[in-house]
Backbone as ProteinMPNN parsed JSONL, in Angstrom:
{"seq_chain_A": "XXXXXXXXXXXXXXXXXXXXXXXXXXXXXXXXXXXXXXXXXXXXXXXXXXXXXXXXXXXXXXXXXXXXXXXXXXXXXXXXXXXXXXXXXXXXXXXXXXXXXXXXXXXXXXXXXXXXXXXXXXXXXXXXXX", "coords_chain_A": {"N_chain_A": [[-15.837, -14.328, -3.967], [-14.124, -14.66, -0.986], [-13.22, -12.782, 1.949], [-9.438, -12.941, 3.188], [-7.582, -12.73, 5.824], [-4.064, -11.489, 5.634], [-0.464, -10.972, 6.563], [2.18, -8.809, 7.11], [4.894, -6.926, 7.272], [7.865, -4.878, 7.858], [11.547, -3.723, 7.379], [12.851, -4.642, 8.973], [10.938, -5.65, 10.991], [10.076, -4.102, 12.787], [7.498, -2.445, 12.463], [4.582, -3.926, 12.226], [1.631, -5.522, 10.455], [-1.586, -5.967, 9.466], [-4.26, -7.076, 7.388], [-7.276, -7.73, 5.32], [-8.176, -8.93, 2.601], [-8.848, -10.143, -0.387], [-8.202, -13.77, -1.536], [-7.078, -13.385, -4.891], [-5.654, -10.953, -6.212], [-4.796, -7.857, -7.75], [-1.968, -6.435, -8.377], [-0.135, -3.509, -8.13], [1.824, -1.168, -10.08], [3.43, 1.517, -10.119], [4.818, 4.088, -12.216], [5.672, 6.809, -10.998], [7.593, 9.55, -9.518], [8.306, 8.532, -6.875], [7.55, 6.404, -6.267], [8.928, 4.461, -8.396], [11.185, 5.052, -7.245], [11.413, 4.109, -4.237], [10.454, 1.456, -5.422], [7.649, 0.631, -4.742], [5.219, -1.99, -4.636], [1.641, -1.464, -5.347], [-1.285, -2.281, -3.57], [-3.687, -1.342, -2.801], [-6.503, -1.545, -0.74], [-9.639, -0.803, 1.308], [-9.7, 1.103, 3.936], [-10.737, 0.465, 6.177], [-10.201, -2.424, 6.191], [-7.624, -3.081, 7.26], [-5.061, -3.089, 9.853], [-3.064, -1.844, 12.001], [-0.824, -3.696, 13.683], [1.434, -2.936, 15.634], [2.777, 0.082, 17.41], [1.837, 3.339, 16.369], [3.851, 4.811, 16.812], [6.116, 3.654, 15.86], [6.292, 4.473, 13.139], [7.462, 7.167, 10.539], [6.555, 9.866, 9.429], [6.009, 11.199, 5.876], [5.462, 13.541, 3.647], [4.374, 15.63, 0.74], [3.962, 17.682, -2.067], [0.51, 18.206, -2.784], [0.01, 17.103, -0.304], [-1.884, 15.576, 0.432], [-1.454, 12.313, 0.101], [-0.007, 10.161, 2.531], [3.204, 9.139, 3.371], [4.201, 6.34, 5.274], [6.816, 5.436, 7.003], [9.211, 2.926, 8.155], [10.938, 3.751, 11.537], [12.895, 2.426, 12.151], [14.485, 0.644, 10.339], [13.871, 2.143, 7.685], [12.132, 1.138, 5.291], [9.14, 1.312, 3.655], [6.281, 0.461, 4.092], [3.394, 0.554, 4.254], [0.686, 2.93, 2.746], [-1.199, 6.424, 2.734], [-2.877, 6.522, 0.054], [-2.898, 9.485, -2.22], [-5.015, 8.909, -4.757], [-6.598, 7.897, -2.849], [-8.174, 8.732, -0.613], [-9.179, 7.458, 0.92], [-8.762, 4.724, 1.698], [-5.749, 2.295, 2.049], [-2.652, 1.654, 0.532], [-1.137, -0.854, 0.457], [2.432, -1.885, 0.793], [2.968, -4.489, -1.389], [5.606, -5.801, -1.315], [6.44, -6.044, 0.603], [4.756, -8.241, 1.934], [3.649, -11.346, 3.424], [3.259, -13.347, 1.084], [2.473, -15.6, 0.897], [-0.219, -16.39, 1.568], [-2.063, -15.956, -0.669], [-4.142, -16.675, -3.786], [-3.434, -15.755, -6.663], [-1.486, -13.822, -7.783], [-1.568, -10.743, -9.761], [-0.014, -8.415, -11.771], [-0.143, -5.417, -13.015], [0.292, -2.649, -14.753], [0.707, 0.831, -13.667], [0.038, 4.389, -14.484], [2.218, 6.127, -13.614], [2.657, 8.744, -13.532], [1.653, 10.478, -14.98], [-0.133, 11.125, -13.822], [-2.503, 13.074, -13.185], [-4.046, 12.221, -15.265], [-5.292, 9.612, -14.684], [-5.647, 8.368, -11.92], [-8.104, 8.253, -11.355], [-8.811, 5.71, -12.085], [-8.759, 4.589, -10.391], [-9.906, 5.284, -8.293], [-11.964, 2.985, -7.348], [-10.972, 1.155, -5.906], [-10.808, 1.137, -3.027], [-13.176, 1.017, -2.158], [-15.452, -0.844, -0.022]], "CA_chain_A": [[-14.742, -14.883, -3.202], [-14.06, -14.663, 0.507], [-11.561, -12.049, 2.086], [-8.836, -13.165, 4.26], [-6.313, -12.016, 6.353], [-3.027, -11.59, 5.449], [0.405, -10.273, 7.161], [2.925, -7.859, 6.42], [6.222, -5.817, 7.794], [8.806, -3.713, 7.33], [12.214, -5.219, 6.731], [13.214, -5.047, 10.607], [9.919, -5.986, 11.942], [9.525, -3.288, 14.332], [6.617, -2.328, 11.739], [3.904, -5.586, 11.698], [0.572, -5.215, 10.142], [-2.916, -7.505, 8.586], [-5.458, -6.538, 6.516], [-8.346, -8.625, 4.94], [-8.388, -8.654, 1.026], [-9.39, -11.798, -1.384], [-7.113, -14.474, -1.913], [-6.789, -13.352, -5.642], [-5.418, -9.919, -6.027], [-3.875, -6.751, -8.473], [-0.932, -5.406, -7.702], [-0.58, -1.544, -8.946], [3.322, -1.287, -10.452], [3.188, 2.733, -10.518], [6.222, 4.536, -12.847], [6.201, 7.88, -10.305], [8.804, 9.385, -9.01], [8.372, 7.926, -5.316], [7.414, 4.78, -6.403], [9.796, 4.206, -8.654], [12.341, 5.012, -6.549], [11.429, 2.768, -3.693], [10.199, -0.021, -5.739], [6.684, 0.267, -4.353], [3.907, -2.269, -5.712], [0.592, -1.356, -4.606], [-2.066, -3.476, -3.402], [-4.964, -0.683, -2.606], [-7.264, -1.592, -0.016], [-10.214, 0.343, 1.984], [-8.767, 1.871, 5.405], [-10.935, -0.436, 7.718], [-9.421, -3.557, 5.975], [-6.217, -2.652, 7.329], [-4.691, -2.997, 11.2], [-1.518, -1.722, 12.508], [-0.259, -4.415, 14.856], [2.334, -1.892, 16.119], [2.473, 1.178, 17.688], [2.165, 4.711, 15.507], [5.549, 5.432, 17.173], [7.548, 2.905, 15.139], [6.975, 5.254, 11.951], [7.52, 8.293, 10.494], [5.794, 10.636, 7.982], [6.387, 12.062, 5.051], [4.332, 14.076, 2.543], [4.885, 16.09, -0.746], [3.377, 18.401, -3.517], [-0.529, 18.585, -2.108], [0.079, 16.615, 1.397], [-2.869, 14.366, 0.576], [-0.666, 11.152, 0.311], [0.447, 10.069, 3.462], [3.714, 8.254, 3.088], [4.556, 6.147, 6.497], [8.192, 4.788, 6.76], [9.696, 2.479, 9.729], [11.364, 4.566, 11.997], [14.484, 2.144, 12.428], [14.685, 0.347, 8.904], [13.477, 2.921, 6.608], [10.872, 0.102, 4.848], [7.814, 2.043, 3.266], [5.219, -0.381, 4.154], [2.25, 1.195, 3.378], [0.662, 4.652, 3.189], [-2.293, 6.466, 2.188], [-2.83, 7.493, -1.338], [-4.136, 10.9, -2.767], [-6.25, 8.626, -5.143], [-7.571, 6.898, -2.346], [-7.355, 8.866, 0.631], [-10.244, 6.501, 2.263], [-7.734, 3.699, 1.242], [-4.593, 2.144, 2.271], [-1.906, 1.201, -0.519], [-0.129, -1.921, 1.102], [3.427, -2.204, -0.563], [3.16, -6.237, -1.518], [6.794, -6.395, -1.26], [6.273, -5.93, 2.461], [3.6, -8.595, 2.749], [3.847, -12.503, 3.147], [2.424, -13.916, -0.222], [1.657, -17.252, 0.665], [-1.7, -16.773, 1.645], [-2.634, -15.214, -1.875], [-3.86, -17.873, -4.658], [-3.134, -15.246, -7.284], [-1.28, -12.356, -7.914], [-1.484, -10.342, -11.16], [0.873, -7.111, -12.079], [-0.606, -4.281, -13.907], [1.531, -1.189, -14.961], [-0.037, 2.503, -13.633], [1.256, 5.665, -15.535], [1.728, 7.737, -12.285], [4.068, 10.242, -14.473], [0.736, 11.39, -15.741], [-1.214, 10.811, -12.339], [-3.899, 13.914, -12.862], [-5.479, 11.728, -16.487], [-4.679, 8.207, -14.618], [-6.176, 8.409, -10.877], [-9.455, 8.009, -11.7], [-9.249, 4.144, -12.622], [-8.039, 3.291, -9.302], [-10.774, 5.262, -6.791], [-13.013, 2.119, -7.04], [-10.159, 0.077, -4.85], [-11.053, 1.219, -1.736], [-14.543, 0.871, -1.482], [-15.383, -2.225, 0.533]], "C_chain_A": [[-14.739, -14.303, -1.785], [-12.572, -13.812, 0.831], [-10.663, -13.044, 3.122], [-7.465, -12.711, 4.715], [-5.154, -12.186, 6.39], [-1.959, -10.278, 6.488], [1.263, -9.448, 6.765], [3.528, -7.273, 7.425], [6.663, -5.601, 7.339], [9.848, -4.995, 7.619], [12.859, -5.492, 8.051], [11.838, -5.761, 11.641], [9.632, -5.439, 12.415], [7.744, -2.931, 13.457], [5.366, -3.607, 11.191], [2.323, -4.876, 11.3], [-0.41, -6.172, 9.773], [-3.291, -6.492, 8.27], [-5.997, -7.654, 6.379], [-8.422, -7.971, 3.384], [-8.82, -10.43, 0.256], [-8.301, -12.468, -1.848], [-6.327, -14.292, -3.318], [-6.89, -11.809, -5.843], [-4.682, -9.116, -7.506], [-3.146, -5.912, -8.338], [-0.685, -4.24, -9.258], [1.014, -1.761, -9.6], [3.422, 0.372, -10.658], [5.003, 3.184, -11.286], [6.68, 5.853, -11.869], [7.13, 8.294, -9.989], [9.428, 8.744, -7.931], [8.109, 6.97, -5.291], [8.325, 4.079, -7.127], [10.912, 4.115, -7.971], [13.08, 4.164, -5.153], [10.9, 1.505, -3.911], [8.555, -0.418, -4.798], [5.958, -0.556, -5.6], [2.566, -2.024, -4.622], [-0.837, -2.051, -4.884], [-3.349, -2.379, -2.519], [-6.076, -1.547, -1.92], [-8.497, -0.639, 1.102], [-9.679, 0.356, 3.319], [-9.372, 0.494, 6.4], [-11.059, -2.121, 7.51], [-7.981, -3.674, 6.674], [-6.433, -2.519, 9.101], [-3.337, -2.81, 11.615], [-1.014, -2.723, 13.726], [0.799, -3.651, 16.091], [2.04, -0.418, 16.491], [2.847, 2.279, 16.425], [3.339, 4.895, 15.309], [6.293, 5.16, 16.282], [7.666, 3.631, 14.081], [6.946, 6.665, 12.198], [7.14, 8.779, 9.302], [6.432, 11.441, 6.874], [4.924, 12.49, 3.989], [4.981, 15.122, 1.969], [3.773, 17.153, -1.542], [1.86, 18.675, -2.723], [-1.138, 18.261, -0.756], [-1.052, 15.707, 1.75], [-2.294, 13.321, 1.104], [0.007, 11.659, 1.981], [1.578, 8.591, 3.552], [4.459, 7.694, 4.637], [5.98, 5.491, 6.374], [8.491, 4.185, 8.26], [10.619, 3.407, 10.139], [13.207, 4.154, 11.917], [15.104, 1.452, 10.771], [14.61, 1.066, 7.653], [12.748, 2.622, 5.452], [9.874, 1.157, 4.404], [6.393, 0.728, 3.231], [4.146, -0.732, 3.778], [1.98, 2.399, 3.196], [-0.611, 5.081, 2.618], [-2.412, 7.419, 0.943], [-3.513, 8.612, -1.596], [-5.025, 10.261, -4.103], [-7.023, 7.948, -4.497], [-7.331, 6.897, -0.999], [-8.361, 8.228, 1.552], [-9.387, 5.211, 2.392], [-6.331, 3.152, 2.226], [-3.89, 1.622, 1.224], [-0.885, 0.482, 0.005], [1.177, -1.781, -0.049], [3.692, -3.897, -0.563], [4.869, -6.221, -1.885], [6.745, -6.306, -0.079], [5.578, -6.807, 2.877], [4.623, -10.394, 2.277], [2.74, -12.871, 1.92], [1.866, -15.441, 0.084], [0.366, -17.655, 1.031], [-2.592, -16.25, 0.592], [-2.593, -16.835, -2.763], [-3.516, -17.468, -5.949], [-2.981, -13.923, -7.533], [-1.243, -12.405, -8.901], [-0.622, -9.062, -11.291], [0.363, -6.719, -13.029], [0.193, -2.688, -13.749], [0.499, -0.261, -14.642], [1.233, 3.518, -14.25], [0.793, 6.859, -14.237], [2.189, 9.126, -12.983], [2.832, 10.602, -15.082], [-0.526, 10.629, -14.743], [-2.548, 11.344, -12.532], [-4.787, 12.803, -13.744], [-5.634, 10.434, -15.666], [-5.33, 7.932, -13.325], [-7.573, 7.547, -10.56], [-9.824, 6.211, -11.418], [-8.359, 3.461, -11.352], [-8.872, 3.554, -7.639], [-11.667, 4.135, -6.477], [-12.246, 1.117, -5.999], [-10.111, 0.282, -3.936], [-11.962, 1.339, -1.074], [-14.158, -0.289, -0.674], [-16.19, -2.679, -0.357]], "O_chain_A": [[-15.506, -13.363, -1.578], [-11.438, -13.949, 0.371], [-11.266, -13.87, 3.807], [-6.493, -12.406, 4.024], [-4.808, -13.072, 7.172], [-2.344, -9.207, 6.955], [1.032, -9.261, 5.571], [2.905, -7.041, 8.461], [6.472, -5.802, 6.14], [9.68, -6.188, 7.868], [13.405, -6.584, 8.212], [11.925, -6.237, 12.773], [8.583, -5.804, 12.945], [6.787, -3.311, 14.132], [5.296, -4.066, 10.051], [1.947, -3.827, 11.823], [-0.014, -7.338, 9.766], [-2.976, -5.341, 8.575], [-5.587, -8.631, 7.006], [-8.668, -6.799, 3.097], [-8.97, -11.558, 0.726], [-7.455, -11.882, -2.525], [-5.19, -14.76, -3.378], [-7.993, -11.282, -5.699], [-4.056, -9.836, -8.284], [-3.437, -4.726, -8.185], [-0.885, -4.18, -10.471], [1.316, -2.949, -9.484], [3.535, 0.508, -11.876], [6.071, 2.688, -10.928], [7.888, 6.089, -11.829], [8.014, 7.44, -10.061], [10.615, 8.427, -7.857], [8.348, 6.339, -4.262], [8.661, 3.003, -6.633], [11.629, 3.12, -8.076], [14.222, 3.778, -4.905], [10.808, 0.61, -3.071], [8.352, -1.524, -4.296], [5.926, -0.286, -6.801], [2.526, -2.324, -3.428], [-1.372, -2.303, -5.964], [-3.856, -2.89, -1.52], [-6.602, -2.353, -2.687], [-7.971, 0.304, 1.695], [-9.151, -0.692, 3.688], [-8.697, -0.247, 7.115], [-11.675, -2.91, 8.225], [-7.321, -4.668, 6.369], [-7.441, -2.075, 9.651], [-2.531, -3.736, 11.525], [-0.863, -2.164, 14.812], [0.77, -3.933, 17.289], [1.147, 0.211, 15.924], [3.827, 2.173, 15.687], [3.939, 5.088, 14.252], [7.08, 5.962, 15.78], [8.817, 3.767, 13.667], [6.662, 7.302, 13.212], [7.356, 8.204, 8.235], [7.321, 12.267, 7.081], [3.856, 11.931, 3.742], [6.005, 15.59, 2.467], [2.59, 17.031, -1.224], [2.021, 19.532, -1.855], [-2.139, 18.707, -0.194], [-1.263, 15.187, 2.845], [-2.39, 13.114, 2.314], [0.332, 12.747, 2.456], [1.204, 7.43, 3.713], [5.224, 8.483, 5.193], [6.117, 4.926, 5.289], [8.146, 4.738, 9.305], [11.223, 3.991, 9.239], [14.218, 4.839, 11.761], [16.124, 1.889, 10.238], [15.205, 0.675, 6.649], [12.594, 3.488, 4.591], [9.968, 2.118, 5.168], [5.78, 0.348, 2.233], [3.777, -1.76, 3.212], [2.895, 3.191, 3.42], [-1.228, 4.223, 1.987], [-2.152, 8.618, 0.837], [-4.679, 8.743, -1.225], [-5.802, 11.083, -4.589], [-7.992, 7.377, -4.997], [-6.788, 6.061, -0.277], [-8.381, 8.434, 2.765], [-9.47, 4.689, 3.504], [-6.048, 3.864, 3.189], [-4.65, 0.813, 0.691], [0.233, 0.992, 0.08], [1.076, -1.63, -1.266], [4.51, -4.444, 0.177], [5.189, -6.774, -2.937], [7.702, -7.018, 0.225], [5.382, -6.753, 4.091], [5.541, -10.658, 1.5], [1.534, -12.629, 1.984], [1.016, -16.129, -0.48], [-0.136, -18.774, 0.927], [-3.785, -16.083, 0.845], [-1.768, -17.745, -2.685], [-3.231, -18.399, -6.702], [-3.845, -13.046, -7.547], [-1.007, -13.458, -9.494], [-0.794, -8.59, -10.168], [0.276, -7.444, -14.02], [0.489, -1.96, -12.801], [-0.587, -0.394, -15.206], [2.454, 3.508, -14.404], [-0.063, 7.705, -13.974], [1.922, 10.306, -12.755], [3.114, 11.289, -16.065], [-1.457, 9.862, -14.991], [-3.571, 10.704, -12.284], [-5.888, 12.423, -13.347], [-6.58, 9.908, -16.251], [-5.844, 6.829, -13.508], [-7.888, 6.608, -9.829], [-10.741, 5.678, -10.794], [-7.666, 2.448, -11.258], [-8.822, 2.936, -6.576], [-12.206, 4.182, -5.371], [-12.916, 0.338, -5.32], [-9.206, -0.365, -3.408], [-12.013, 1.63, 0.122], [-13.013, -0.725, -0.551], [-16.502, -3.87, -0.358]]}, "name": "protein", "num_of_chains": 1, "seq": "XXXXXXXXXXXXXXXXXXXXXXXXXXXXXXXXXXXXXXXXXXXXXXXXXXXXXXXXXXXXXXXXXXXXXXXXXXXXXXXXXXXXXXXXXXXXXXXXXXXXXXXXXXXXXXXXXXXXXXXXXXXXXXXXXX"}
């Protein structure tokens, strides 16, 4: 299949983004604590699929427990957009509730068991090759 480029923001806009992924896709559903809590689904992509339309400025960082993950947030909305995972720190982990869907011809939802991240990681470094 053929990639193509899709859009995505935060829920004010100041935050706009594309990437390039395949019209038919697997979104991640993680149970974590930080995912759970903002309702991330993740849509794992390699880093130089991915373009910030916007300046750096508009977000702001956060990081946790080994400071791998790099979680970006809009500065004025507080949106989690995307960010970069500690299983896939070559990666970007789009949050597909942030993205326009209508250029996808199929999404699928698959449950991750982040609450037991160290055994569970593993089966998700292959999503950011190209």
């Amino acid at each position: 299949m053929m990639s193509i480029v899709h859009k995505g923001d935060c829920h004010c806009g100041r935050v706009q983004f594309e990437f390039e992924s395949e019209p038919d896709v697997e979104i991640h559903e993680c149970n974590c604590s930080i995912c759970s809590r903002v309702g991330f689904q993740h849509l794992i992509i390699p880093a130089a699929a991915f373009k910030l339309l916007t300046d750096w400025q508009e977000l702001t960082l956060y990081t946790f427990s080994t400071g791998v993950a790099k979680h970006y947030f809009c500065r004025t909305c507080g949106v989690k957009p995307f960010y970069v995972p500690r299983s896939n720190p070559d990666g970007i982990s789009i949050n597909f509730r942030c993205v326009d869907d209508s250029s996808f011809s199929h999404v699928s939802f698959e449950p991750f068991d982040g609450q037991n991240w160290e055994q569970n990681a593993g089966a998700l470094s292959h999503l950011s090759q190209p």
